[in-house]
PyMOL Python script that loads the backbone (N, CA, C, O; Angstrom):
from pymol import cmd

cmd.read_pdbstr("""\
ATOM      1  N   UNK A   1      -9.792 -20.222  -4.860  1.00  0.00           N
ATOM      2  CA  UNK A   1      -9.853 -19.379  -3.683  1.00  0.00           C
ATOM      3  C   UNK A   1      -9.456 -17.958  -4.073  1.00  0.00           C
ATOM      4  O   UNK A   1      -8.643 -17.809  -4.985  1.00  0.00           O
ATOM      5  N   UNK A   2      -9.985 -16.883  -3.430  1.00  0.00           N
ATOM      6  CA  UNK A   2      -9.618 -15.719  -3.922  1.00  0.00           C
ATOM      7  C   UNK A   2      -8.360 -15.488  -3.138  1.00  0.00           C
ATOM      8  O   UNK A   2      -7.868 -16.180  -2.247  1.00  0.00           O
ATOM      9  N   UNK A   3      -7.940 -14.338  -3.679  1.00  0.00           N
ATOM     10  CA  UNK A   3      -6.980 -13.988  -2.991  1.00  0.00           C
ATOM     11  C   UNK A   3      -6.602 -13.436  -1.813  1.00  0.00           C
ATOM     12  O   UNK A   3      -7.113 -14.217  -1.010  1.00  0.00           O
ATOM     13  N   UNK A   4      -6.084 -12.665  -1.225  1.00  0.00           N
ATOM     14  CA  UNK A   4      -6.046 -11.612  -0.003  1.00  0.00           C
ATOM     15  C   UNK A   4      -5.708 -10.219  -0.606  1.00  0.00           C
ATOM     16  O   UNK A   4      -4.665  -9.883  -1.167  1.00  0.00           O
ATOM     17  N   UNK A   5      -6.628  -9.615  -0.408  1.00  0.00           N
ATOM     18  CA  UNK A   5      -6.402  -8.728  -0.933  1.00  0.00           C
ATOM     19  C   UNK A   5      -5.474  -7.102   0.356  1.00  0.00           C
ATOM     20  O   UNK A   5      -6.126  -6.883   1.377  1.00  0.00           O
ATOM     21  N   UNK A   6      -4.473  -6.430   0.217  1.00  0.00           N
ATOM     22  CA  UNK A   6      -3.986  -6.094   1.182  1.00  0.00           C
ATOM     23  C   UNK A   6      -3.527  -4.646   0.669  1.00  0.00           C
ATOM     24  O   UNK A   6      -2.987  -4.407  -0.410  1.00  0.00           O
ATOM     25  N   UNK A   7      -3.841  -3.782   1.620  1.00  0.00           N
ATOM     26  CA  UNK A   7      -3.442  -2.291   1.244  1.00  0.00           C
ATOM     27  C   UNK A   7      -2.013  -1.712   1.619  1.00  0.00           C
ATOM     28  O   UNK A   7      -1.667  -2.222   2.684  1.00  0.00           O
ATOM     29  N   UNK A   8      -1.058  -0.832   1.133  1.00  0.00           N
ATOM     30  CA  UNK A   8       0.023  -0.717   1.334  1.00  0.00           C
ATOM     31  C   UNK A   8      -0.340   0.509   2.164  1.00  0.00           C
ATOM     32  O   UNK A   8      -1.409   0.890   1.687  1.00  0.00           O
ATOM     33  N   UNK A   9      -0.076   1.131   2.929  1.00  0.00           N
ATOM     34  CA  UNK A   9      -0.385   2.333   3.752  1.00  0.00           C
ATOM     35  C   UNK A   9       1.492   2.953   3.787  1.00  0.00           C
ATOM     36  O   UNK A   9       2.280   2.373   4.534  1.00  0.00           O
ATOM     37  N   UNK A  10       1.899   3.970   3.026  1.00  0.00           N
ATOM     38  CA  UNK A  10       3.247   4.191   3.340  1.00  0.00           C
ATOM     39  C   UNK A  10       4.014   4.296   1.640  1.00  0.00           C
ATOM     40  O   UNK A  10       3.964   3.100   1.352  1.00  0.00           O
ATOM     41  N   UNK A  11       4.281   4.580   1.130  1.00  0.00           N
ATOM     42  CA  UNK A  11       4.766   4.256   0.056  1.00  0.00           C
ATOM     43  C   UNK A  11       6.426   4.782  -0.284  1.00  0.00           C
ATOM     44  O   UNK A  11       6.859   5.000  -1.416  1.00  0.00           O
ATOM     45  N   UNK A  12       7.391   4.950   1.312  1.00  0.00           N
ATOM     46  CA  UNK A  12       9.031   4.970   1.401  1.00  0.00           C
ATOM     47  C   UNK A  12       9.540   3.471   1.266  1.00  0.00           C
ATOM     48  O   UNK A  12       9.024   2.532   0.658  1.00  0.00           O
ATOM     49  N   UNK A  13      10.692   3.529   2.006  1.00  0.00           N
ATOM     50  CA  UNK A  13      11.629   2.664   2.313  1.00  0.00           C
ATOM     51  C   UNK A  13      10.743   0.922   2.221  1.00  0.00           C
ATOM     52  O   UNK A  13      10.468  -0.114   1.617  1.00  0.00           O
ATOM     53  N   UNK A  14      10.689   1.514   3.027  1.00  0.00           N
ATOM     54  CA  UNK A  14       9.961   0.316   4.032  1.00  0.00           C
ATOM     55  C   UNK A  14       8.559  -0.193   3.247  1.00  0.00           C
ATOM     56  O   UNK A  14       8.062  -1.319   3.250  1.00  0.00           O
ATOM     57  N   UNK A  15       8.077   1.081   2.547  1.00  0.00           N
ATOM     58  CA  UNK A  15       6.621   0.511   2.158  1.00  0.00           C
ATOM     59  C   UNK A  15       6.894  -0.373   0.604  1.00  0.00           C
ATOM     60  O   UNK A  15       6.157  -1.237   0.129  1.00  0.00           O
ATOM     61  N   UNK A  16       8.142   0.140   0.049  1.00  0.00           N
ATOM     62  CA  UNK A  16       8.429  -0.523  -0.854  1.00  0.00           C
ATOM     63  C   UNK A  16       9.015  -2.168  -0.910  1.00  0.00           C
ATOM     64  O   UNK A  16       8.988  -3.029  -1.790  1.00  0.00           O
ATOM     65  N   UNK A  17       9.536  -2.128   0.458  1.00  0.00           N
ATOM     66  CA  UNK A  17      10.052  -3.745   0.910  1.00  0.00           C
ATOM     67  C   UNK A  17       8.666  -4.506   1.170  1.00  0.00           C
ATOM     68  O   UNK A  17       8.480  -5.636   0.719  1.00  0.00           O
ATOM     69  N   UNK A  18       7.838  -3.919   1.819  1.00  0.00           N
ATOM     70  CA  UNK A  18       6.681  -4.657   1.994  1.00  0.00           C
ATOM     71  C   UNK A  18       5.939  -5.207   0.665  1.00  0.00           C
ATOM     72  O   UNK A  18       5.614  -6.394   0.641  1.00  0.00           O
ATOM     73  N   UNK A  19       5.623  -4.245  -0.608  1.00  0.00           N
ATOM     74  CA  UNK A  19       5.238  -4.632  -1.571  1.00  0.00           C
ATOM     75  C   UNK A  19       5.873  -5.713  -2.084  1.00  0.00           C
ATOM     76  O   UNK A  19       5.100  -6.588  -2.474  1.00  0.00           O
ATOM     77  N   UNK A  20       7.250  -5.983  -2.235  1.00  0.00           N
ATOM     78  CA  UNK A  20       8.568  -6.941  -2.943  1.00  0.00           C
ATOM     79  C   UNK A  20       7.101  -8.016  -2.133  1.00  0.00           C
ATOM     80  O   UNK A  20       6.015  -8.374  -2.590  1.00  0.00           O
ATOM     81  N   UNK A  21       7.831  -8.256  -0.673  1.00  0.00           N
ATOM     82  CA  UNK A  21       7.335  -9.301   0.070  1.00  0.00           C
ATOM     83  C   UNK A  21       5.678  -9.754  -0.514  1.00  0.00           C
ATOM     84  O   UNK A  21       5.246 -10.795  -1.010  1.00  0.00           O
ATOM     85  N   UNK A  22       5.001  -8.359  -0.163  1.00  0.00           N
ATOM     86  CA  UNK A  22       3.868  -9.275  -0.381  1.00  0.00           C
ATOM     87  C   UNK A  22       3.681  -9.748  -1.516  1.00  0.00           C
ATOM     88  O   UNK A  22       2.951 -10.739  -1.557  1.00  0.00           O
ATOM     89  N   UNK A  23       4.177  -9.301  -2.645  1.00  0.00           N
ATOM     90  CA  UNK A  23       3.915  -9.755  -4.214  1.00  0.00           C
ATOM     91  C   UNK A  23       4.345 -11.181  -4.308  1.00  0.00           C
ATOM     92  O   UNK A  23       3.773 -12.113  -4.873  1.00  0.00           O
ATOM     93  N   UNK A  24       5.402 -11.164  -3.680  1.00  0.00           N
ATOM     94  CA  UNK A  24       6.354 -12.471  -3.565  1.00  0.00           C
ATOM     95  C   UNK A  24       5.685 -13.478  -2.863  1.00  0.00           C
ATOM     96  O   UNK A  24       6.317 -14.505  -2.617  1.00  0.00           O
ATOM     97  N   UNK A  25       4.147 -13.345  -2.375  1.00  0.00           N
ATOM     98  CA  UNK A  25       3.612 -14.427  -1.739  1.00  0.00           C
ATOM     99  C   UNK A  25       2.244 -15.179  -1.878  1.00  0.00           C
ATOM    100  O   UNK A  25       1.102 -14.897  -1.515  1.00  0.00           O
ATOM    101  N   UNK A  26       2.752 -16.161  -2.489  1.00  0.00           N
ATOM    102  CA  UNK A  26       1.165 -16.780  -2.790  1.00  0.00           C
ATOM    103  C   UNK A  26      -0.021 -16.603  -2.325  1.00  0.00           C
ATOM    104  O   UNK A  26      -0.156 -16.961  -1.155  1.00  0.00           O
ATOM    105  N   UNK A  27      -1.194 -16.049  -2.982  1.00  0.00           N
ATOM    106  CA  UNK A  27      -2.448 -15.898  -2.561  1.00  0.00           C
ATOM    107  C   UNK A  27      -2.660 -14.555  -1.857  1.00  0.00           C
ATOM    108  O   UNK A  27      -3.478 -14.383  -0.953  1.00  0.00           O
ATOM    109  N   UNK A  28      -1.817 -13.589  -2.375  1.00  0.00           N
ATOM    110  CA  UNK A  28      -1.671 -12.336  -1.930  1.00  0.00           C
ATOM    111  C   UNK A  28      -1.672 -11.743  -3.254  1.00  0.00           C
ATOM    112  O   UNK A  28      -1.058 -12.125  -4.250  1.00  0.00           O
ATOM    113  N   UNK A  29      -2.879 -10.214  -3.045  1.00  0.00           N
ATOM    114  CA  UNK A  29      -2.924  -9.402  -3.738  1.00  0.00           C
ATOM    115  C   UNK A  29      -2.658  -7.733  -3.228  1.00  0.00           C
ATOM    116  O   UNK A  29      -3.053  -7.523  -2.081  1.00  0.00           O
ATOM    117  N   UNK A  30      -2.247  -6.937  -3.703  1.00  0.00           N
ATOM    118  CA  UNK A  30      -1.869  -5.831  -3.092  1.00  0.00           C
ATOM    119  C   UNK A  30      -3.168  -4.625  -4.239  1.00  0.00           C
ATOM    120  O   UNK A  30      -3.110  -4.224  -5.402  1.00  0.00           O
ATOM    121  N   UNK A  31      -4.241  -4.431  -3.044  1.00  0.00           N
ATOM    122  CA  UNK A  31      -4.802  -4.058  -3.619  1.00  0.00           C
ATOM    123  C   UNK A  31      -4.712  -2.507  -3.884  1.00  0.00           C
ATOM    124  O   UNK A  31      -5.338  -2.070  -4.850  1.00  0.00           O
ATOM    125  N   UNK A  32      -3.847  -1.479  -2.953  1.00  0.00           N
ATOM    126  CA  UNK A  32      -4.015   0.041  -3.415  1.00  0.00           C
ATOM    127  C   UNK A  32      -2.779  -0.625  -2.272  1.00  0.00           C
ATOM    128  O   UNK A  32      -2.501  -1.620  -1.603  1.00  0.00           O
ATOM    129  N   UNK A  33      -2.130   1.310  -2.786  1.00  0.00           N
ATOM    130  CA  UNK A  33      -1.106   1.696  -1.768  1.00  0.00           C
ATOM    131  C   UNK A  33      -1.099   3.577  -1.410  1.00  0.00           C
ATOM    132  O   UNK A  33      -1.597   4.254  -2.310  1.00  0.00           O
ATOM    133  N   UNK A  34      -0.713   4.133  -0.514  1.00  0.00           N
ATOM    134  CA  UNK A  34      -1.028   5.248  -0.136  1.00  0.00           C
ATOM    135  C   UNK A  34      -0.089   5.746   0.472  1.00  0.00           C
ATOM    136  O   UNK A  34       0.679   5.185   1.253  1.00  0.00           O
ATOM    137  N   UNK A  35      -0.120   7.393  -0.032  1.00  0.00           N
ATOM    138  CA  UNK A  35       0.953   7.867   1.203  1.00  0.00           C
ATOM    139  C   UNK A  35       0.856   9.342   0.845  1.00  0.00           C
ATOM    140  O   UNK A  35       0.112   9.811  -0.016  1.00  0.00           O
ATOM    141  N   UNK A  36       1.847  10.122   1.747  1.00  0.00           N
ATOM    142  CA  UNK A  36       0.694  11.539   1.930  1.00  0.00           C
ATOM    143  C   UNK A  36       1.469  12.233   0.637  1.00  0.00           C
ATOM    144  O   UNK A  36       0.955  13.194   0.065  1.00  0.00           O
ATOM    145  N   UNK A  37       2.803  11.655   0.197  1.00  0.00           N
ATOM    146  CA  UNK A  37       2.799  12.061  -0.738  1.00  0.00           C
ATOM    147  C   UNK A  37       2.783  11.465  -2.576  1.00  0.00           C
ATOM    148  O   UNK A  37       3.476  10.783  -3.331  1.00  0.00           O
ATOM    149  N   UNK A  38       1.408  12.315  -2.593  1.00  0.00           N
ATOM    150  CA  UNK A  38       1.248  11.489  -4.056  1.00  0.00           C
ATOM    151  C   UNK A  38       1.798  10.919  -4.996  1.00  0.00           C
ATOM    152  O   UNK A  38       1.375   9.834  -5.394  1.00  0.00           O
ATOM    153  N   UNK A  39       2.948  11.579  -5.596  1.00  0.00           N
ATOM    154  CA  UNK A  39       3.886  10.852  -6.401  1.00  0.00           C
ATOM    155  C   UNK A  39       4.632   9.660  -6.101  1.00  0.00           C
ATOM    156  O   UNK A  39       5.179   8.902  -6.902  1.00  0.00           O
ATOM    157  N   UNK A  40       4.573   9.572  -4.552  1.00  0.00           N
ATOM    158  CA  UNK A  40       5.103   8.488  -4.087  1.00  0.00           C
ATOM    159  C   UNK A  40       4.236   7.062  -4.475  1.00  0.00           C
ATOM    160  O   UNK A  40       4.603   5.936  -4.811  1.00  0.00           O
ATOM    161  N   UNK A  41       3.209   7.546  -4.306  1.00  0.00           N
ATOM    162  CA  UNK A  41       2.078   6.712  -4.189  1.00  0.00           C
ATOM    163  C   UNK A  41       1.704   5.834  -5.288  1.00  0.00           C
ATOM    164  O   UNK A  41       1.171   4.725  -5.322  1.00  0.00           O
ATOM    165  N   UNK A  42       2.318   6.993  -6.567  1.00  0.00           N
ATOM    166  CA  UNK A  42       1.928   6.331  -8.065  1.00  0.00           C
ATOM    167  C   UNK A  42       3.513   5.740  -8.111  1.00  0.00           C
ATOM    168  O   UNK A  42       3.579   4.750  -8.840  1.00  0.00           O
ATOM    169  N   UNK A  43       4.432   6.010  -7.676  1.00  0.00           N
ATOM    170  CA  UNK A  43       5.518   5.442  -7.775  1.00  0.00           C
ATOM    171  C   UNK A  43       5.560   3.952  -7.675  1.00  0.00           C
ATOM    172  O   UNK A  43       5.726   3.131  -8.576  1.00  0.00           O
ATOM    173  N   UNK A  44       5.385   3.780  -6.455  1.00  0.00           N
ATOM    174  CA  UNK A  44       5.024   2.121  -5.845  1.00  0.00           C
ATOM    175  C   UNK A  44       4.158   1.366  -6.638  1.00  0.00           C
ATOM    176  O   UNK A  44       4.272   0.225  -7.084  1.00  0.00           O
ATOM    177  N   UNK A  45       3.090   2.374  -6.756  1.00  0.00           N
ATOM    178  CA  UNK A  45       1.890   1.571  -7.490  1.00  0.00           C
ATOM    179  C   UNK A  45       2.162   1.160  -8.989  1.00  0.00           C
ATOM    180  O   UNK A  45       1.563   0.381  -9.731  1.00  0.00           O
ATOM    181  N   UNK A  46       2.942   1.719  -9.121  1.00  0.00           N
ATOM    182  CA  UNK A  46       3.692   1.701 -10.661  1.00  0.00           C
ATOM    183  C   UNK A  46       4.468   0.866 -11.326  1.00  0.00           C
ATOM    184  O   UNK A  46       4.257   0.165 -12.316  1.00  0.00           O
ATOM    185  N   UNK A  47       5.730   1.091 -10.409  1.00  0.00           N
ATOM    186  CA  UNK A  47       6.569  -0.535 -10.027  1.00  0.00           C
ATOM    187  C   UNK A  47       6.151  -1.836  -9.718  1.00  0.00           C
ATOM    188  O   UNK A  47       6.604  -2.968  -9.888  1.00  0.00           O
ATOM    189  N   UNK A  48       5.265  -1.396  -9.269  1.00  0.00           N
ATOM    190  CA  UNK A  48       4.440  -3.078  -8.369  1.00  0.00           C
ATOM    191  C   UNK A  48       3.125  -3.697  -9.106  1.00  0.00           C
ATOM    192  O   UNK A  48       2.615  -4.727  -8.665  1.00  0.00           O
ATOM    193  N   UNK A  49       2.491  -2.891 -10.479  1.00  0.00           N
ATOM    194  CA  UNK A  49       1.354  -3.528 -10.792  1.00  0.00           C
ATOM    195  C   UNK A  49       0.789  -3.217 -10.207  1.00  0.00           C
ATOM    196  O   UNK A  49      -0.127  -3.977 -10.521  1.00  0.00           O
ATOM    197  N   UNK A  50       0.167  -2.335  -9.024  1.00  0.00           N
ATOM    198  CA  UNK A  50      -0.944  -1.843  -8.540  1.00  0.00           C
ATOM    199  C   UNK A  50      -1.685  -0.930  -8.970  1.00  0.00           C
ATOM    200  O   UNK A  50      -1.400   0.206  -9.347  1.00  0.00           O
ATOM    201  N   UNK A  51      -3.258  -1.789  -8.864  1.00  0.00           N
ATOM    202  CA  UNK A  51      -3.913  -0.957  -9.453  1.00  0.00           C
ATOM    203  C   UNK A  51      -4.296   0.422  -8.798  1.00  0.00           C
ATOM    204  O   UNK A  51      -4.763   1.182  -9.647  1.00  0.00           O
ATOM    205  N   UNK A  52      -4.240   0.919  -7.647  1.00  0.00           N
ATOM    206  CA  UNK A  52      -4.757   1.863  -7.021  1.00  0.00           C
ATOM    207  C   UNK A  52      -3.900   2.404  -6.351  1.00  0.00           C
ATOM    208  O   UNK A  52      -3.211   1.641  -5.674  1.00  0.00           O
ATOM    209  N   UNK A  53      -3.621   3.794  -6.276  1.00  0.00           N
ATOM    210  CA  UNK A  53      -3.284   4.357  -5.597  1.00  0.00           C
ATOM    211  C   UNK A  53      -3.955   6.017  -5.006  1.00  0.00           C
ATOM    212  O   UNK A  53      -4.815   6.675  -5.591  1.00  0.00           O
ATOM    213  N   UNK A  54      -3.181   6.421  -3.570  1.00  0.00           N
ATOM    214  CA  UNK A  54      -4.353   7.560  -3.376  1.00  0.00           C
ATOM    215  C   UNK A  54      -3.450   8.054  -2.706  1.00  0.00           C
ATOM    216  O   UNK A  54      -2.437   7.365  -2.580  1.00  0.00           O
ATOM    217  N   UNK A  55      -3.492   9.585  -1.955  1.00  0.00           N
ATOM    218  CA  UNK A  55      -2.842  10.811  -0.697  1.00  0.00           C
ATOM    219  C   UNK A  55      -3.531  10.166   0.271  1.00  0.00           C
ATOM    220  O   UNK A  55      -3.373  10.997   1.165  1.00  0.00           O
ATOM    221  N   UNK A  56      -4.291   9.155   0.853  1.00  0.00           N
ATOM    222  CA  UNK A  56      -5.624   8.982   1.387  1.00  0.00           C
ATOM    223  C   UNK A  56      -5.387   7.957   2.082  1.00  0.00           C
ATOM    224  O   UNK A  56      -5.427   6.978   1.337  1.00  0.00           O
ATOM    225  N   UNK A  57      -5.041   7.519   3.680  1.00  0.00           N
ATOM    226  CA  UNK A  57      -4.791   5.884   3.759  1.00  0.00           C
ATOM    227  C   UNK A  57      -6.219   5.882   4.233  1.00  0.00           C
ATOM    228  O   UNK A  57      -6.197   4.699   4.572  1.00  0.00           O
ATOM    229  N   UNK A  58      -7.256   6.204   4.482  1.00  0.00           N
ATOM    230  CA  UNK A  58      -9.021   6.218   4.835  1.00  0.00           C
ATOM    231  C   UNK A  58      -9.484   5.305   3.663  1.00  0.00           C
ATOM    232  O   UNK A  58     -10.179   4.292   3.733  1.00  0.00           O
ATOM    233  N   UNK A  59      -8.862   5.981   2.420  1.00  0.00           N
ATOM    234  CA  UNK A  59     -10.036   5.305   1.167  1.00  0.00           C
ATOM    235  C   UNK A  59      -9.352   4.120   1.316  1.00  0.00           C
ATOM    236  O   UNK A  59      -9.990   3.365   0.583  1.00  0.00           O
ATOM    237  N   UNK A  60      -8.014   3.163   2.042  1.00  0.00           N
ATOM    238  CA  UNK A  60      -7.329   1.789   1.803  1.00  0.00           C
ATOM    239  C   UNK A  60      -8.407   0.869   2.942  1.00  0.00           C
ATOM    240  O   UNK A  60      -8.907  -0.234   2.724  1.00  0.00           O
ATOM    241  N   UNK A  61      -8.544   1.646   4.073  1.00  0.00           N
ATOM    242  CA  UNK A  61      -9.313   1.583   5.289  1.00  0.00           C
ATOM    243  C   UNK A  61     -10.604   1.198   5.368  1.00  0.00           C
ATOM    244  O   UNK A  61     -11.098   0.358   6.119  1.00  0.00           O
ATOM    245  N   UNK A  62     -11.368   2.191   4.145  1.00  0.00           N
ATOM    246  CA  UNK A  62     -12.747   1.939   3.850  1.00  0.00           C
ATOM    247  C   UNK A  62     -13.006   1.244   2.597  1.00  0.00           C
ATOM    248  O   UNK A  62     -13.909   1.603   1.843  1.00  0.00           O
ATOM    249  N   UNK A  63     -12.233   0.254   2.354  1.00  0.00           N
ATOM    250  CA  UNK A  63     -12.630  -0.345   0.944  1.00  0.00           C
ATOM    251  C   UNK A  63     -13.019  -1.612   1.344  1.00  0.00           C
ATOM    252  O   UNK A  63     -12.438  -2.378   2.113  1.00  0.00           O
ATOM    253  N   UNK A  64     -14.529  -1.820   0.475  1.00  0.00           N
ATOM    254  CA  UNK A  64     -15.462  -3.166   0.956  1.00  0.00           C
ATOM    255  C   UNK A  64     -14.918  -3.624  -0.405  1.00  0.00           C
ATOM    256  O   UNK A  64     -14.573  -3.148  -1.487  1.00  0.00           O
ATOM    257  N   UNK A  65     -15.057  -5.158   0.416  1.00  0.00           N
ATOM    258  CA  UNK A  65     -14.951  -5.633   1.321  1.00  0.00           C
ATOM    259  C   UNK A  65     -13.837  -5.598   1.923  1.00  0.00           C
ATOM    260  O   UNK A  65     -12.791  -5.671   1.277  1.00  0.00           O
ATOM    261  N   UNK A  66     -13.847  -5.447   3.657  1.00  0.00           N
ATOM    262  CA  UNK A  66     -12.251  -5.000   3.904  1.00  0.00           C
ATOM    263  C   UNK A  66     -10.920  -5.667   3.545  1.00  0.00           C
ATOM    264  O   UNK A  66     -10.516  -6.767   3.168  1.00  0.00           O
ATOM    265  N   UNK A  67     -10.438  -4.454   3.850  1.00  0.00           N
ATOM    266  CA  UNK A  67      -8.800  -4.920   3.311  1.00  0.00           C
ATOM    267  C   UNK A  67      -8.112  -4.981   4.119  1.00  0.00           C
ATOM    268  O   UNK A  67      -7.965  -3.901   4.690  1.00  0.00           O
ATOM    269  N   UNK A  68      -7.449  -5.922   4.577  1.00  0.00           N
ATOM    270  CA  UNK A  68      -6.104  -5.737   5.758  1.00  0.00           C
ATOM    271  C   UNK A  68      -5.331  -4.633   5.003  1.00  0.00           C
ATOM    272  O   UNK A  68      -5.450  -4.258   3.837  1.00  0.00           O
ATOM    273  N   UNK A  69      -4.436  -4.181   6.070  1.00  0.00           N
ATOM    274  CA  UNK A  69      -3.533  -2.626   5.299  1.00  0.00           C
ATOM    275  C   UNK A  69      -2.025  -3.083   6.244  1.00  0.00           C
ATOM    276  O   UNK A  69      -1.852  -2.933   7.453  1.00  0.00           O
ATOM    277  N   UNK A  70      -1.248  -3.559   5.422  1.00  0.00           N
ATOM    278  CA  UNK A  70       0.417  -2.989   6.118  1.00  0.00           C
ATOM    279  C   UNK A  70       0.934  -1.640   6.257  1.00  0.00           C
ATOM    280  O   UNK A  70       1.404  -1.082   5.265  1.00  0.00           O
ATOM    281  N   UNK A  71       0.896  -1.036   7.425  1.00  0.00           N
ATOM    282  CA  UNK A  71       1.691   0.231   7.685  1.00  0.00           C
ATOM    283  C   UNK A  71       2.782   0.708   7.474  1.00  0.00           C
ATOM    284  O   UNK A  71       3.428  -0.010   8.237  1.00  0.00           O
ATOM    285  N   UNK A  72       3.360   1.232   7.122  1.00  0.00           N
ATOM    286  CA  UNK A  72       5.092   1.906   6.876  1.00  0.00           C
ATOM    287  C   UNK A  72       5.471   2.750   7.409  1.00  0.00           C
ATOM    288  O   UNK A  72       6.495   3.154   6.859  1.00  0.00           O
ATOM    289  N   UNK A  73       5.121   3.503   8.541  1.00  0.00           N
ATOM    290  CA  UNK A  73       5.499   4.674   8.376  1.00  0.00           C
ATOM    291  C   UNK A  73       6.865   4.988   8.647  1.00  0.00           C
ATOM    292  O   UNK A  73       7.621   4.043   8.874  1.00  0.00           O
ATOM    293  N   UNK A  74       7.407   6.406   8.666  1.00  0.00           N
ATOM    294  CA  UNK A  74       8.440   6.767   8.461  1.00  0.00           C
ATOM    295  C   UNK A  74       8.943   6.450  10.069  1.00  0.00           C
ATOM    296  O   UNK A  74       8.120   5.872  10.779  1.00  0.00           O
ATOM    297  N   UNK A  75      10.251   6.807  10.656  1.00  0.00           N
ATOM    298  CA  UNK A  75      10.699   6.516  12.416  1.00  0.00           C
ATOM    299  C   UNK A  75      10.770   7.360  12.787  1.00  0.00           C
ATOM    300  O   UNK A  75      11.426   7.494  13.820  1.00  0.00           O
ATOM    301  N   UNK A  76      10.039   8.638  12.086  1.00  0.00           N
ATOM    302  CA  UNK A  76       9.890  10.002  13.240  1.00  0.00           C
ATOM    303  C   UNK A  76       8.893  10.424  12.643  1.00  0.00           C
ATOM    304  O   UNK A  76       8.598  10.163  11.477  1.00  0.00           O
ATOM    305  N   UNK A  77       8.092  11.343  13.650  1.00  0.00           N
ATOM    306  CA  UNK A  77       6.973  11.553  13.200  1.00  0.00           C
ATOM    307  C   UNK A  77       6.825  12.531  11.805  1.00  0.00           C
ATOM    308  O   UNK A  77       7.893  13.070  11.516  1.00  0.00           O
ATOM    309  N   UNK A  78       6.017  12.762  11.153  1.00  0.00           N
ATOM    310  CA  UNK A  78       6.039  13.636   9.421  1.00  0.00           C
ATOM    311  C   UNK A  78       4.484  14.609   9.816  1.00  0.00           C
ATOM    312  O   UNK A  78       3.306  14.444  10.132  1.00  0.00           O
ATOM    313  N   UNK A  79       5.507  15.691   9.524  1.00  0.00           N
ATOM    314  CA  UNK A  79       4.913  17.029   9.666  1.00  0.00           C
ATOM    315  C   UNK A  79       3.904  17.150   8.203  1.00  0.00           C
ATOM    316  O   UNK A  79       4.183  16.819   7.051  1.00  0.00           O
ATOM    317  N   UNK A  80       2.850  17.655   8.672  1.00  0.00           N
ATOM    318  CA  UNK A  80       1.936  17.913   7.065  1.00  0.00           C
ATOM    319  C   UNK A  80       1.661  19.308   7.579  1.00  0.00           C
ATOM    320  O   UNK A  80       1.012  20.100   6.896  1.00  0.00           O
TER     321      UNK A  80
END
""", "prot")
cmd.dss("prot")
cmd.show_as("cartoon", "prot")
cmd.util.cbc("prot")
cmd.orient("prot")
């Protein structure tokens, strides 16, 4: 069976607990992770074996075949 493949959208606090979890769960793959700021992005992706990362949560959004995406965001809104 393939896997699930699942996008990290967020790459703080929170987006980093989500990766632990999902790695930690059978038949789960974490396919990209994203966040507006880039270094963050390769950070996570870095630590975690992920292959993809982007500034971009659209390209996690638009990847065929779809991807479910876990959200992170921060608890107040983030100024760009």
């Amino acid at each position: 069976m393939n896997p699930l493949r699942i996008g990290i959208i967020g790459a703080g606090r929170i987006g980093k607990v989500h990766a632990h979890t999902l790695q930690s769960t059978p038949g789960v793959e974490i396919a990209a992770v994203s966040d507006i700021v880039p270094d963050a992005a390769l950070a996570l992706a870095a630590g975690h074996n992920i292959k993809t990362s982007t500034d971009d949560y659209h390209d996690i959004i638009m990847d065929q075949p779809s991807t479910p995406s876990s959200s992170a965001p921060p608890p107040i809104p983030t100024r760009q």
